[in-house]
C-alpha positions as CSV (number, residue, x, y, z in Angstrom):
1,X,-40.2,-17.6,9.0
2,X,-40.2,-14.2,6.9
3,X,-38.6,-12.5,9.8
4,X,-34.8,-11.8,10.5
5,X,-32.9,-14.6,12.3
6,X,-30.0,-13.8,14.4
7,X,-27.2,-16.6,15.2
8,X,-27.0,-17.5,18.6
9,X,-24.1,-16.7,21.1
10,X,-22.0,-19.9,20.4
11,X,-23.0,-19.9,16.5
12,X,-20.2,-17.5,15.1
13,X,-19.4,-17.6,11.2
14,X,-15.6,-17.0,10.2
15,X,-16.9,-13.3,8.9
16,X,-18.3,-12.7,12.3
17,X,-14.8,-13.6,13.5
18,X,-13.1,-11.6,11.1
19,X,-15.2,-8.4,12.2
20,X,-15.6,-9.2,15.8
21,X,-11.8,-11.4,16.7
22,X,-12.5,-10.3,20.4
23,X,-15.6,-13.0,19.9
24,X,-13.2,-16.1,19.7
25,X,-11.9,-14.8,23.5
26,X,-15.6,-13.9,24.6
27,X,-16.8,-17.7,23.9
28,X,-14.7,-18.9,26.8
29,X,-15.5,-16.4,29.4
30,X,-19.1,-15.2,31.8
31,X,-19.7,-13.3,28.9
32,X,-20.7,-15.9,26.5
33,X,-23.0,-17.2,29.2
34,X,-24.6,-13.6,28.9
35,X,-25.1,-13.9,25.7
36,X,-27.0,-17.0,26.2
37,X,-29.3,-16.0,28.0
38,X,-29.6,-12.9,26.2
39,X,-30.7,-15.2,23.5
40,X,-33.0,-17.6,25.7
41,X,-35.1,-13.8,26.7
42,X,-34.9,-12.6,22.8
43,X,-36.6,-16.2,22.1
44,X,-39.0,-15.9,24.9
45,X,-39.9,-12.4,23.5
46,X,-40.6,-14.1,19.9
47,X,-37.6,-13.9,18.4
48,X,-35.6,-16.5,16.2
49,X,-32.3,-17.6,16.3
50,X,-30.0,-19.9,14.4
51,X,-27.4,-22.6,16.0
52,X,-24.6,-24.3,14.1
53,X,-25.8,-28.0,14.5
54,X,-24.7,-31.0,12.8
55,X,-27.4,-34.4,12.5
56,X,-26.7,-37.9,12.8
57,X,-27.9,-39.8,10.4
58,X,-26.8,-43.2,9.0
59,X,-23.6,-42.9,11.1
60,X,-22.6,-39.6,9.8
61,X,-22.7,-36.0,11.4
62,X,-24.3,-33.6,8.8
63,X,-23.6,-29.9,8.5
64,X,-26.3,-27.7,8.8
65,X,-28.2,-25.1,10.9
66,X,-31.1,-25.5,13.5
67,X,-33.5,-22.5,13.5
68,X,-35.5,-21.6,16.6
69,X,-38.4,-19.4,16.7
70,X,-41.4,-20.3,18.7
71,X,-44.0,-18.1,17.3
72,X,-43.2,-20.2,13.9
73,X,-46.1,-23.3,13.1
74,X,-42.7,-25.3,13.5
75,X,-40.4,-24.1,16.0
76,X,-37.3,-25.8,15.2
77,X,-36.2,-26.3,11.7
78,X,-32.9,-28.2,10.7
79,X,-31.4,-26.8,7.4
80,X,-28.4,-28.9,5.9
81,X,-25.7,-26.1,4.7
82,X,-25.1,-26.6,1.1
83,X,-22.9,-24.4,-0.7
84,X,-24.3,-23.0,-4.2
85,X,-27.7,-24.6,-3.5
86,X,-31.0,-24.5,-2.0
87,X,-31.3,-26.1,0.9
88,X,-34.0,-27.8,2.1
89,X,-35.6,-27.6,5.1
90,X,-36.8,-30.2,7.6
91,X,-39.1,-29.1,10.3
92,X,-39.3,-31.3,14.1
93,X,-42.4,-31.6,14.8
94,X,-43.4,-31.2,18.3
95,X,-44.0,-32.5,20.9
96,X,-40.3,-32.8,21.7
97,X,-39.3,-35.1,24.2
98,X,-35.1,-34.2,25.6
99,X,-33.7,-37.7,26.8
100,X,-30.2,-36.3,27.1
101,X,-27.3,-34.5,26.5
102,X,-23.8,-35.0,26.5
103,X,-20.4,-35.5,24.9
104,X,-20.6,-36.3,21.1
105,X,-19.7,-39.8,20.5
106,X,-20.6,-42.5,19.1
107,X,-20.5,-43.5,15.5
108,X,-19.2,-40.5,12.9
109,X,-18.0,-38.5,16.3
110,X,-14.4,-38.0,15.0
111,X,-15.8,-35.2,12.5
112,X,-16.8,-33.0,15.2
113,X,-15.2,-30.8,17.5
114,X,-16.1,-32.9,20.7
115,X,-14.6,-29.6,22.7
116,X,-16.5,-27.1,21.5
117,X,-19.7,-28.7,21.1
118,X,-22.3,-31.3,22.7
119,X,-25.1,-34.2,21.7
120,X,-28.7,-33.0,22.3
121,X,-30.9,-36.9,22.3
122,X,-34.5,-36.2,21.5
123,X,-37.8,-37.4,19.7
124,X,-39.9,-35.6,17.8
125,X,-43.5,-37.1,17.1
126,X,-41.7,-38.7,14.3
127,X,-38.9,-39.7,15.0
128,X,-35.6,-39.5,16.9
129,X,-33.0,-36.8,16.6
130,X,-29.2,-36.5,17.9
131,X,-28.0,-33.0,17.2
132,X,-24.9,-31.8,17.9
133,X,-24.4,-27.6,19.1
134,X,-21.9,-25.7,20.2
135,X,-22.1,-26.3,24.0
136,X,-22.6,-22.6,24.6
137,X,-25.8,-22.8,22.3
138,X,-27.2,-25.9,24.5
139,X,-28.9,-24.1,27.2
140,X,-31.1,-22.1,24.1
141,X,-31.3,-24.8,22.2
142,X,-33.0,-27.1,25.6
143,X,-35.1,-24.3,26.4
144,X,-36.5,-24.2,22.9
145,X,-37.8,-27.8,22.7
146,X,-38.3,-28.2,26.3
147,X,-41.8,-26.3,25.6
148,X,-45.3,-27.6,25.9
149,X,-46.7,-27.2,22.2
């Protein structure tokens, strides 16, 4: 993934706030939902974009990012965020199979904004995945890994 990677509509940094405040306002109205599916055509079109998303694992939500770009060999990469360091990153390998999304609960659930942001359910062809994005970001992020690869 050489290319540039936009964030998606929901996935604002506190910079992005900072130069953009009317952004904070935007994510609760239509226009948000624009943006959206602004970003579900850009993906279409073979561009990538990145969603705030936080893994469980072991009982415990993890920070990181999940990048999207289907013209990559693997189109959705989770990246933990880690301050002052490399990070690594670890591809889902397709197929993808979406069992379900909903409000994040559940073990390690309290670390999460459970207003601003929902649990994707899935398997990869390794193993299972719940990922929590902003719910804004859902819609992309479904699309993404609803796909036939």
């Amino acid at each position: 993934m050489g290319k540039e990677v936009r964030r998606a509509a929901g996935t604002q940094t506190f910079t992005d706030l900072l130069r953009n405040p009317k952004r904070i306002i935007d994510q609760f109205k239509a226009k948000a939902s624009m943006r959206t599916e602004e970003d579900i055509a850009a993906l279409n079109a073979g561009e990538a974009r990145t969603v705030s998303a936080f893994i469980r694992n072991e009982g415990v939500f993890l920070r990181g990012e999940l990048t999207l770009d289907l013209t990559a060999p693997f189109p959705a990469i989770w990246s933990p965020i880690r301050p002052f360091r490399q990070a690594e990153q670890i591809p889902l390998i397709p197929p993808f199979r979406v069992y379900n999304t909903g409000p994040v609960n559940g073990e390690g659930a309290q670390a999460i904004d459970r207003t601003m942001f929902r649990l994707i359910s899935l398997q990869d062809s390794n193993r299972s995945w719940e990922i929590a994005v902003p719910t804004i970001d859902v819609p992309l992020v479904r699309s993404a890994l609803s796909r036939n690869f």
